[in-house]
LUMNU-55126 format. One line per 2 residues: number of its first residue (from 1); their letters; for each residue x, y, z of C-alpha. Coordinates in nm, 3 decimals. Each point is the difference from the previous one (the first is absolute). Example, Ala and Ser with C-alpha at 12.3 -4.5 7.8 and 13.67 -1.06 7.14 Angstrom:
BEGIN
1) AS) 1.230/-0.450/0.780 ~ 0.137/0.344/-0.066 .
This chain:
BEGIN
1) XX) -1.385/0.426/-3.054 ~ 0.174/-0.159/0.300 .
3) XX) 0.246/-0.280/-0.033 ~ 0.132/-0.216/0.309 .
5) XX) 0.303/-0.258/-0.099 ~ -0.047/-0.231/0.285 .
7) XX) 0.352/-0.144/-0.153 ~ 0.157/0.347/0.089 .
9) XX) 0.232/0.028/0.292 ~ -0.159/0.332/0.071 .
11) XX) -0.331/-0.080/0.248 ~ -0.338/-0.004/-0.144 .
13) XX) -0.104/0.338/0.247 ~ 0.316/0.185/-0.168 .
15) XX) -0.041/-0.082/-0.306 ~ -0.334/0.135/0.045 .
17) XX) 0.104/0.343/0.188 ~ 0.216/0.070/-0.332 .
19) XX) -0.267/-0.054/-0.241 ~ -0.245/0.206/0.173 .
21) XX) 0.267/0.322/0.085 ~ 0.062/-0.030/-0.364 .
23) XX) -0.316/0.040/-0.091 ~ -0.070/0.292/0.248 .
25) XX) 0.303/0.128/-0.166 ~ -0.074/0.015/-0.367 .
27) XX) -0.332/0.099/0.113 ~ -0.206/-0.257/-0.123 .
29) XX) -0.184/-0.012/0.359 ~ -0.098/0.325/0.058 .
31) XX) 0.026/0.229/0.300 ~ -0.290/-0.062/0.204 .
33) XX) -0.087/-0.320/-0.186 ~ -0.087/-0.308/0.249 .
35) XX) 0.221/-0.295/-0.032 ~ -0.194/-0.348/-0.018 .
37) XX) -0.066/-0.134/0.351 ~ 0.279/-0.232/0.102 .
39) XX) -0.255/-0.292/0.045 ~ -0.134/0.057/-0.366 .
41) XX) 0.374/0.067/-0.115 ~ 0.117/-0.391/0.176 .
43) XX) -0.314/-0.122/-0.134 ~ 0.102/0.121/-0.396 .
45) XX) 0.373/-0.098/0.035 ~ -0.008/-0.335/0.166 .
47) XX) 0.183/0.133/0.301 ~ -0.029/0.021/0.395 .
49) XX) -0.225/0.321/0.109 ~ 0.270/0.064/0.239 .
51) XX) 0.282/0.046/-0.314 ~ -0.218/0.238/-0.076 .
53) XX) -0.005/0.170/0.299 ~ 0.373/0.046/0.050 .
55) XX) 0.026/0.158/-0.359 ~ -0.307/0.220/0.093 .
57) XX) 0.157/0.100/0.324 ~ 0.352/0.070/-0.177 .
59) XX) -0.114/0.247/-0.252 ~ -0.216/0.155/0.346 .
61) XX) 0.319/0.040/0.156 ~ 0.201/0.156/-0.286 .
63) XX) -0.317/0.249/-0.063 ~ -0.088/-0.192/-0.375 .
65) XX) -0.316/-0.040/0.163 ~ -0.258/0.070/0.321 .
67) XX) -0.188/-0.237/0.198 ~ -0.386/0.154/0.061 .
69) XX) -0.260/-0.150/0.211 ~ -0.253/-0.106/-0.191 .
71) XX) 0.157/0.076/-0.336 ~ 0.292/-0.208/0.000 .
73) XX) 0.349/0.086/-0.171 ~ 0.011/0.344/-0.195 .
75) XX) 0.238/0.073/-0.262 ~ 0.189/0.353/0.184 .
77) XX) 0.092/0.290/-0.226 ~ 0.350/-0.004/-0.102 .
79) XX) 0.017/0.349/-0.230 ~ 0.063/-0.007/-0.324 .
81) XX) 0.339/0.189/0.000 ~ 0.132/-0.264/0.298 .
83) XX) -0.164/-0.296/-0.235 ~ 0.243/0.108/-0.254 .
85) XX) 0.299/0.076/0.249 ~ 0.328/-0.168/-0.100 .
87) XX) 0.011/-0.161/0.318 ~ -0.270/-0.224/-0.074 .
89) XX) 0.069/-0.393/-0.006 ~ -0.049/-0.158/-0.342 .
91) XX) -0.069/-0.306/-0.094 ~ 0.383/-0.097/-0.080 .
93) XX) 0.099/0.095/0.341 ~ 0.036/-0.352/0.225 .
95) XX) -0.219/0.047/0.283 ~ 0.210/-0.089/0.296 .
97) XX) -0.061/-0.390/0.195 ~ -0.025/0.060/0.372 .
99) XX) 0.161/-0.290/0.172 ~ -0.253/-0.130/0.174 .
101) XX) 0.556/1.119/4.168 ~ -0.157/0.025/0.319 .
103) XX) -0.356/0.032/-0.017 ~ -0.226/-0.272/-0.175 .
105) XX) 0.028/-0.155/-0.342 ~ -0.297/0.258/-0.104 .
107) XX) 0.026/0.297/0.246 ~ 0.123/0.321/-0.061 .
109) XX) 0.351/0.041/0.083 ~ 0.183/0.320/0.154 .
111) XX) 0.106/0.216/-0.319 ~ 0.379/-0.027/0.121 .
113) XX) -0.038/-0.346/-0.058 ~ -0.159/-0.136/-0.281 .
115) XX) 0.120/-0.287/-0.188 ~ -0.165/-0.070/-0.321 .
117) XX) -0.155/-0.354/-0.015 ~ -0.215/0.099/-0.357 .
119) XX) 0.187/0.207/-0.260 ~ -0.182/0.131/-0.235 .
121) XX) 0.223/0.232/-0.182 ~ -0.028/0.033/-0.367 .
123) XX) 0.319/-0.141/-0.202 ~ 0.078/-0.290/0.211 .
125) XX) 0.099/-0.317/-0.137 ~ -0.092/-0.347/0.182 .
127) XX) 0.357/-0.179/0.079 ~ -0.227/-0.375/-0.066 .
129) XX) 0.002/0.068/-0.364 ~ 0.345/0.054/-0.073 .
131) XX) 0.141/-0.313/-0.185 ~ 0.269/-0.072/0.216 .
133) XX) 0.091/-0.346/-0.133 ~ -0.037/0.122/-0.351 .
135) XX) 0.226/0.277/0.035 ~ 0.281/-0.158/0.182 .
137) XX) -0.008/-0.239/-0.292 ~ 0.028/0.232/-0.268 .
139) XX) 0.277/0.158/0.198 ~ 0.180/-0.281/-0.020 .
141) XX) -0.051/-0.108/-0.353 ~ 0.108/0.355/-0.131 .
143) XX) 0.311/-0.031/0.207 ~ 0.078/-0.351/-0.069 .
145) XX) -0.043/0.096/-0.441 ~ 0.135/0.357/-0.006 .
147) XX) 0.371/0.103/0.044 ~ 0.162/0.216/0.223 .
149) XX) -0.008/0.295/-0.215 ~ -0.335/-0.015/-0.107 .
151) XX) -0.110/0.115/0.353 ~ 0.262/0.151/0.157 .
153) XX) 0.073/0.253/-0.221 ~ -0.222/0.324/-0.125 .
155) XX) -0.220/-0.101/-0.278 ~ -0.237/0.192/-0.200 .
157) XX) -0.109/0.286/0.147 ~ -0.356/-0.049/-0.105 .
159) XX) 0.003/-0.337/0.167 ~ 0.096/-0.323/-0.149 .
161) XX) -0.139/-0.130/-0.352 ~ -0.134/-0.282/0.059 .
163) XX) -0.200/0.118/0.254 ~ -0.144/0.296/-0.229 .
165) XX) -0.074/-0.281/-0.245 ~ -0.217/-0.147/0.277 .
167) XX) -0.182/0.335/0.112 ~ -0.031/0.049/-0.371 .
169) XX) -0.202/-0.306/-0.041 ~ -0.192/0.000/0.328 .
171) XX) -0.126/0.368/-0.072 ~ -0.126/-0.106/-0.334 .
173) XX) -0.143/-0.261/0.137 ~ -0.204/0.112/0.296 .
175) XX) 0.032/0.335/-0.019 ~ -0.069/0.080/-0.358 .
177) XX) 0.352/0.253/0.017 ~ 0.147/-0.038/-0.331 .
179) XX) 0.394/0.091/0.004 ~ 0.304/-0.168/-0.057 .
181) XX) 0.276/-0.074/0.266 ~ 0.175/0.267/-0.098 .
183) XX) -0.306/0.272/0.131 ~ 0.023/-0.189/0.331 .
185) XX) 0.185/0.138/0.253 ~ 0.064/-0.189/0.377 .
187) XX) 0.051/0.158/0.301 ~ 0.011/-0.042/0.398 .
189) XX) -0.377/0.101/0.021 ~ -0.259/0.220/-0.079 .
191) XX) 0.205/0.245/0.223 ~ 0.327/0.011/-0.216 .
193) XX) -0.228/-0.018/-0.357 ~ -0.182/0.289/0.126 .
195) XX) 0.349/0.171/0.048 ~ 0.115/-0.102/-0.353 .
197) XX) -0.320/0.195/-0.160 ~ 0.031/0.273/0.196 .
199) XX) 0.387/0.055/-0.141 ~ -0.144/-0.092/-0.383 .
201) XX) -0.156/0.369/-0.025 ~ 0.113/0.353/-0.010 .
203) XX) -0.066/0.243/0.256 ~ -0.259/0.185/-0.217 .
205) XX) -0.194/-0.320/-0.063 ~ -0.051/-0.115/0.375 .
207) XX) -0.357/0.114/0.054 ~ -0.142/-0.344/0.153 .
209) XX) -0.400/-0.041/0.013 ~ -0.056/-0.247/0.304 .
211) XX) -0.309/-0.165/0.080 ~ -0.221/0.132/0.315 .
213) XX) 0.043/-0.202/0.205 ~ 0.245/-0.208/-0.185 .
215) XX) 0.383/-0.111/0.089 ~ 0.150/0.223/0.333 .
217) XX) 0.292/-0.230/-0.104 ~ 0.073/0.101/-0.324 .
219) XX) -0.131/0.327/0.056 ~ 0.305/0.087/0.280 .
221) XX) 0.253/-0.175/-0.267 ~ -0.060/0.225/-0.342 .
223) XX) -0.059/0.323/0.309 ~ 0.368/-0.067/0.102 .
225) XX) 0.129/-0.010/-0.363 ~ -0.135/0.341/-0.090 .
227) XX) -0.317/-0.081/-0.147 ~ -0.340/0.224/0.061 .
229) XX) -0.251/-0.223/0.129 ~ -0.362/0.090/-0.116 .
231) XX) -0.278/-0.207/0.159 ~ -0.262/-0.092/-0.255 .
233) XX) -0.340/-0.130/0.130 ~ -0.097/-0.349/-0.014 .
235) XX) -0.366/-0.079/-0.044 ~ -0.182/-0.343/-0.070 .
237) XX) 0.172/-0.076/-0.323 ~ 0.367/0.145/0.137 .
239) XX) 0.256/0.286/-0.055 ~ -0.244/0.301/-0.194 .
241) XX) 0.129/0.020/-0.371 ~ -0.174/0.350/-0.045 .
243) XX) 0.172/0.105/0.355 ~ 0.337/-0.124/-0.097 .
245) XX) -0.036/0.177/-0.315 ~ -0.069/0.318/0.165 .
247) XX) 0.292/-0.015/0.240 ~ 0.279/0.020/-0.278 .
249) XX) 0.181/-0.294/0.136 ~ 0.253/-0.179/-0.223 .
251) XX) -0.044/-0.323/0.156 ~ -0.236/-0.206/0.164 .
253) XX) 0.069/-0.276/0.285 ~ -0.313/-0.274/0.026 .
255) XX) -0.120/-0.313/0.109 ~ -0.271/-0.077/-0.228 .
257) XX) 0.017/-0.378/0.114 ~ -0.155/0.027/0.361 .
259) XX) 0.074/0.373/0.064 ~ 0.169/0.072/0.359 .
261) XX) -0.188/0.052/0.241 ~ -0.361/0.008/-0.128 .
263) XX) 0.037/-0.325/-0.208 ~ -0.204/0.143/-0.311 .
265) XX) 0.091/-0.214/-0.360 ~ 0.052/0.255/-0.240 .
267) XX) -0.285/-0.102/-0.308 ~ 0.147/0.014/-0.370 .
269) XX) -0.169/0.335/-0.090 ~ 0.190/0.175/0.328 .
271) XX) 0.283/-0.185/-0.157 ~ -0.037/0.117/-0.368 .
273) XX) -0.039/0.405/0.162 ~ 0.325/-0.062/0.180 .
275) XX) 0.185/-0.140/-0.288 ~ -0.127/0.239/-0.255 .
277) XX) 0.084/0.281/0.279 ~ 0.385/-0.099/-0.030 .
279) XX) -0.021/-0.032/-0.356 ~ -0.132/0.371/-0.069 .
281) XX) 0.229/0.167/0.274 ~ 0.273/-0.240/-0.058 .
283) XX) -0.009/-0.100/0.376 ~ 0.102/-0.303/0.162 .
285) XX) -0.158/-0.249/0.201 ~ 0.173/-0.219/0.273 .
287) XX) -0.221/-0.282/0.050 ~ 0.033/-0.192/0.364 .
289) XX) -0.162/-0.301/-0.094 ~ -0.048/-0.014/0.392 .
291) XX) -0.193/-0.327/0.103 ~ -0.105/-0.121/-0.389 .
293) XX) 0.040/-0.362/0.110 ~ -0.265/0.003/0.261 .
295) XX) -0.285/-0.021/-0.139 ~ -0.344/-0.223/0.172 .
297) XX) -0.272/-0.016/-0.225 ~ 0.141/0.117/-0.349 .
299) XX) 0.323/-0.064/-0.176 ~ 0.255/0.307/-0.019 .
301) XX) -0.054/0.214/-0.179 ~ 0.284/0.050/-0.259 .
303) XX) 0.209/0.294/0.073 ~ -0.039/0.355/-0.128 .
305) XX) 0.362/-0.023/-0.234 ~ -0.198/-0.310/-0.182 .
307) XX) -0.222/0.273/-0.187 ~ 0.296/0.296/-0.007 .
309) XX) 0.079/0.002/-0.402 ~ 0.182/0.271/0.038 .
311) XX) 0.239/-0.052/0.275 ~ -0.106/0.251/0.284 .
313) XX) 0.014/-0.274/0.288 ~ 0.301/-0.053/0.230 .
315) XX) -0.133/-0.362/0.127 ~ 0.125/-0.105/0.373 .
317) XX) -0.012/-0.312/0.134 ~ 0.108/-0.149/0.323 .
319) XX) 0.010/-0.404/0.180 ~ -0.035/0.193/0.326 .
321) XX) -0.356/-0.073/0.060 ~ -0.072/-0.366/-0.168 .
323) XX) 0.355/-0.168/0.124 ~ 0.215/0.228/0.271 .
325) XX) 0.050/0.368/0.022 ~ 0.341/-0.028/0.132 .
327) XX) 0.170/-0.205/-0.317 ~ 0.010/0.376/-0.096 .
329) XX) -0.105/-0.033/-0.343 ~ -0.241/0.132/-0.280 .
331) XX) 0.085/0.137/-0.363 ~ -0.186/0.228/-0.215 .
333) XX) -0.041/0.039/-0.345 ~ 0.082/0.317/-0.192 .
335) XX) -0.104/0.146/-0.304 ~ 0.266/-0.069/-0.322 .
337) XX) 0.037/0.403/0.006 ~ 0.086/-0.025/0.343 .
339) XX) 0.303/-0.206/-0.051 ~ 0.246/0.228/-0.153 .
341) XX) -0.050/0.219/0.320 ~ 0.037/-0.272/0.190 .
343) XX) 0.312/-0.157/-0.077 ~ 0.141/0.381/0.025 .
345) XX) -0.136/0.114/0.331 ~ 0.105/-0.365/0.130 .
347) XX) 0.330/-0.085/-0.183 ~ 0.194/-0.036/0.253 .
349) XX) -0.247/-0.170/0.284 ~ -0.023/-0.362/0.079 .
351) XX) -0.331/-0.196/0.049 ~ -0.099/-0.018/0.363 .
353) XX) -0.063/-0.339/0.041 ~ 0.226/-0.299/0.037 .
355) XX) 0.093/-0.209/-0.311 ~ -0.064/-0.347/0.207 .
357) XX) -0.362/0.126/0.062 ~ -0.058/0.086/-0.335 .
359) XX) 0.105/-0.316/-0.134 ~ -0.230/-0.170/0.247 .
361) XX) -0.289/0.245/-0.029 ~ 0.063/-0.138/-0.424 .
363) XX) -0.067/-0.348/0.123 ~ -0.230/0.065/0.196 .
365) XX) -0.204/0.147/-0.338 ~ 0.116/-0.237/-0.193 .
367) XX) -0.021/-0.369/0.126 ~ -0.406/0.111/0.063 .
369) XX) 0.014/-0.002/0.378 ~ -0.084/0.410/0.004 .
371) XX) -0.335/-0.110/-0.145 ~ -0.061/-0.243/0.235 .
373) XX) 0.096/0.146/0.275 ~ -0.225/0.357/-0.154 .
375) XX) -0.295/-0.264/0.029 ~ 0.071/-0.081/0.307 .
377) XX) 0.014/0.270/0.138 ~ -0.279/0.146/-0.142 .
379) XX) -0.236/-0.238/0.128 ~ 0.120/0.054/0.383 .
381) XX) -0.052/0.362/-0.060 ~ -0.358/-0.068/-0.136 .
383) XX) -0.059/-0.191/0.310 ~ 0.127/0.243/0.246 .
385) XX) -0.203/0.335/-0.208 ~ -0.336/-0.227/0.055 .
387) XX) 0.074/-0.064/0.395 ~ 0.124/0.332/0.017 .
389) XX) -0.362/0.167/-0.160 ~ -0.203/-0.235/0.143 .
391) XX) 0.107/0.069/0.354 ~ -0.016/0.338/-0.053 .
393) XX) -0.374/-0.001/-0.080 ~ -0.084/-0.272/0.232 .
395) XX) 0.185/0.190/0.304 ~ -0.061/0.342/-0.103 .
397) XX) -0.300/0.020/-0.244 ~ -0.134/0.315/-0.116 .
399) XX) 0.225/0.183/0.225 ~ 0.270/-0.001/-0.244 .
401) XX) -0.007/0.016/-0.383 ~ 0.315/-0.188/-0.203 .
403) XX) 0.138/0.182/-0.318 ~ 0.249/-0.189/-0.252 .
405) XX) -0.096/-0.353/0.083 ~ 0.051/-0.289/-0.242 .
407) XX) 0.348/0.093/-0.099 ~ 0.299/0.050/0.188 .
409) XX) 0.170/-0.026/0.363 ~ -0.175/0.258/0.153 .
411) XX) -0.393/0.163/0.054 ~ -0.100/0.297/0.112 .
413) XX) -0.209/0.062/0.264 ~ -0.242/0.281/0.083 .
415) XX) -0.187/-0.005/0.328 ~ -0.238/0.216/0.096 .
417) XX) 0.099/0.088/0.392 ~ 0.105/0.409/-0.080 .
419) XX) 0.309/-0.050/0.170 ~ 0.337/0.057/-0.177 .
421) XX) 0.257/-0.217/-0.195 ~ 0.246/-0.010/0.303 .
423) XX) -0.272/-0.063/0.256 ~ -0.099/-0.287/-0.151 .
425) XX) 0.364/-0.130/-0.098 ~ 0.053/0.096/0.345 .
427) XX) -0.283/-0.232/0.177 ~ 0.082/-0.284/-0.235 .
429) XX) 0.386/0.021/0.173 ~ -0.156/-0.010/0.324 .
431) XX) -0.161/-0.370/-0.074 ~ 0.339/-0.083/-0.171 .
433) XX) -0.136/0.073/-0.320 ~ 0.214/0.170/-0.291 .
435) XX) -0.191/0.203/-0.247 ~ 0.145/0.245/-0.253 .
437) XX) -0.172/0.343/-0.030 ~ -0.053/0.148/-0.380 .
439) XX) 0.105/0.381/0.079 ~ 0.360/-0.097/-0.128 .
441) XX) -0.111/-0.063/-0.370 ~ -0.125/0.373/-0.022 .
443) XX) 0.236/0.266/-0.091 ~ -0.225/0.220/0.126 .
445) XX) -0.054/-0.203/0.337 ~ -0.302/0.267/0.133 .
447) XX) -0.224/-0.078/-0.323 ~ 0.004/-0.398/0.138 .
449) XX) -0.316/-0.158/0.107 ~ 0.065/-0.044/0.360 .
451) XX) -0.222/-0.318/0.004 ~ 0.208/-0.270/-0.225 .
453) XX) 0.239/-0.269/0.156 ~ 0.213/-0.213/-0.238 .
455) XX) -0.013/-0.350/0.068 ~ 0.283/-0.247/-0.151 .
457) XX) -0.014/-0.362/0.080 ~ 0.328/-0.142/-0.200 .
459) XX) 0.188/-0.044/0.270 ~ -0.255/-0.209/0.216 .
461) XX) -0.168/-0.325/-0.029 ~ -0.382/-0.050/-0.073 .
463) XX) -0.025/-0.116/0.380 ~ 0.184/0.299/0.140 .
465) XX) -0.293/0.210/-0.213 ~ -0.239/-0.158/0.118 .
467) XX) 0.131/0.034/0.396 ~ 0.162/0.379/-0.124 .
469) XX) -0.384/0.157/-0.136 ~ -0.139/-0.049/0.302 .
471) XX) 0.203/0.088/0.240 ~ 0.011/0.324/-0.216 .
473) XX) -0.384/-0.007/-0.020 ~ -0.024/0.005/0.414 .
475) XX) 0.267/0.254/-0.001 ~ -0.173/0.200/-0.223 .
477) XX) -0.371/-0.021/0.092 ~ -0.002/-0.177/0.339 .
């Protein structure tokens, strides 16, 4: 029996998506059992066939369910020993709310001379969005209320309370991540929190399993501090569970969210294997919730420490990609085992970031204007992912295939032309065109498909898309 509270604050499609993942859950609709078709579904509840939809296409996306041609939604099989996995929701656990040169304009140019006019590196942030009036306020209102030696003096080391309070209540909130401000850590950066891990482990214990492809960032950061590096392949679901078993690593770095660079969503059962692989070899995860706020067509997904009953997840978190990269800032949640170790290793550090940004950063949580500006943002990246796919099939058509759309700052591309990563990167320079090869996110760089070109649009508007895709497309295919 299904039961929507149109009184609820929770939407009608949510409140929906938890009824019928519970139910997938305990089993009651069985594995390979059809759902009722979303038009007979709105028909029995009263309800918009489109509410339906967006449930239908959340449980799709966490792998509750399949869509089939012709035979609608299809209950997936979650096996019995994951059904019954600690890391399971319940239904007392609060499901999280998601807050709402020379030559011509379009000639090649000499290659000692080539001035970008469309960037399309991955990672780079679009200066319009940055609330500059807002944060210049804030600035001032902390400094104005706080004394002296509230911000010009060291303070804690694992950032300031009140701003842990905040985190604490925003990761509940829209991330699911249940801690208290005392598992929260802050630091300069995903940089410096990857540092702090690496320190948190003995020398026998730093075995790292690394997607591939996943991070070459973090994957040169835990390399320089010692650690052995094992690449464990990614398929359509993520990182390989039975892989990363094999490899005997004690810890496991992922980004289950949108995983970098293929963009695959890591589905609940992938999830459940992962978890239940750190809880029998007492492993660790590191979870890069790496672009969990952009999602297009679904709401995010809640994050992989939400179901983690038994505290295997380091969670990290950073405002590089939704607000500004260089505030230098992002946090990440540890384990309560993990604390003890922590307050040894870093007794006598200080936190990395400045005590006036932290305060603001608080306010900025607080007072509601992160939400606002989240939804804001949000929608202008929506905007810009549709331009940016759109042109890319009206310019280059079947020439091209796009992996890891619908989430994200970033696609993949893979053409079909038989030439090589750099030769095409290369090409693209000549029309003023930047383009980021893939090679780099494979530790084993000669096992990369030489025909995939990363595409990020953050940093560009939906116009300079638009103008950017094809000029790429004519320096690509004439």
């Amino acid at each position: 029996m299904i039961y929507l509270n149109p009184e609820s604050k929770k939407p009608l499609y949510q409140q929906l998506y938890e009824q019928l993942k519970q139910n997938i859950v305990t089993g009651e609709y069985e594995k390979g059992s059809r759902l009722t078709s979303t038009r007979d579904l709105a028909k029995n509840l009263s309800i918009a066939r489109n509410t339906v939809e967006a449930a239908y296409d959340q449980l799709c996306i966490e792998g509750y369910v399949e869509g089939r041609h012709g035979s609608g939604y299809v209950v997936q099989d979650l096996q019995e020993d994951l059904l019954h996995f600690p890391g399971m929701t319940s239904d007392e656990d609060e499901a999280p709310h998601i807050p709402a040169g020379g030559a011509g304009p379009d000639e090649p140019v000499p290659a000692q001379s080539r001035p970008v006019k469309y960037n399309f590196s991955y990672g780079d942030f679009d200066p319009h969005s940055f609330p500059h009036a807002l944060w210049r306020r804030l600035n001032n209102e902390v400094l104005t209320s706080m004394k002296v030696d509230s911000i010009a003096y060291y303070g804690d080391k694992q950032g300031e309370l009140q701003l842990r309070r905040e985190l604490a209540k925003y990761l509940r909130q829209s991330r699911g991540v249940k801690c208290s401000p005392e598992q929260i850590v802050v630091g300069a950066g995903l940089q410096d929190l990857a540092m702090m891990i690496c320190l948190l482990f003995p020398l026998k214990e730093r075995i790292l399993g690394m997607e591939e492809p996943g991070y070459d960032f973090t994957r040169v950061i835990f390399g320089n501090h010692g650690y052995q590096v094992l690449p464990i392949p990614v398929g359509e679901s993520g990182i390989d569970p039975a892989a990363l078993k094999k490899s005997g690593a004690r810890l496991a770095y992922v980004t289950p969210s949108h995983q970098l660079p293929t963009g695959v969503v890591m589905p609940i059962q992938h999830r459940m294997r992962l978890l239940q692989w750190a809880e029998q070899s007492g492993g660790v995860i590191i979870e890069d919730d790496y672009d969990s706020e952009f999602r297009y067509r679904t709401r995010p997904i809640p994050a992989l420490q939400s179901i983690d009953r038994q505290e295997r997840v380091i969670y990290l978190g950073t405002f590089s990609k939704a607000f500004a990269p260089g505030l230098r800032m992002g946090y990440m949640v540890l384990p309560q085992w993990l604390l003890a170790r922590y307050h040894t290793v870093f007794e006598r550090y200080k936190c990395t970031v400045p005590r006036l940004q932290q305060y603001v950063a608080a306010s900025l949580l607080s007072g509601g204007h992160w939400d606002r500006h989240l939804r804001k943002v949000c929608l202008v990246n929506k905007k810009k992912h549709e331009v940016l796919v759109q042109s890319i099939q009206r310019e280059m058509g079947d020439r091209v295939r796009i992996y890891g759309q619908n989430a994200g700052l970033h696609v993949l591309l893979e053409h079909f032309t038989g030439e090589s990563q750099e030769a095409m990167v290369e090409r693209a320079a000549a029309y003023r065109v930047k383009v980021s090869p893939t090679r780099q996110f494979w530790q084993n760089p000669e096992s990369a498909p030489e025909n995939l070109i990363m595409i990020g649009f953050g940093g560009l508007s939906a116009e300079e898309i638009a103008e950017g895709i094809k000029l790429l497309s004519r320096a690509w295919f004439g």
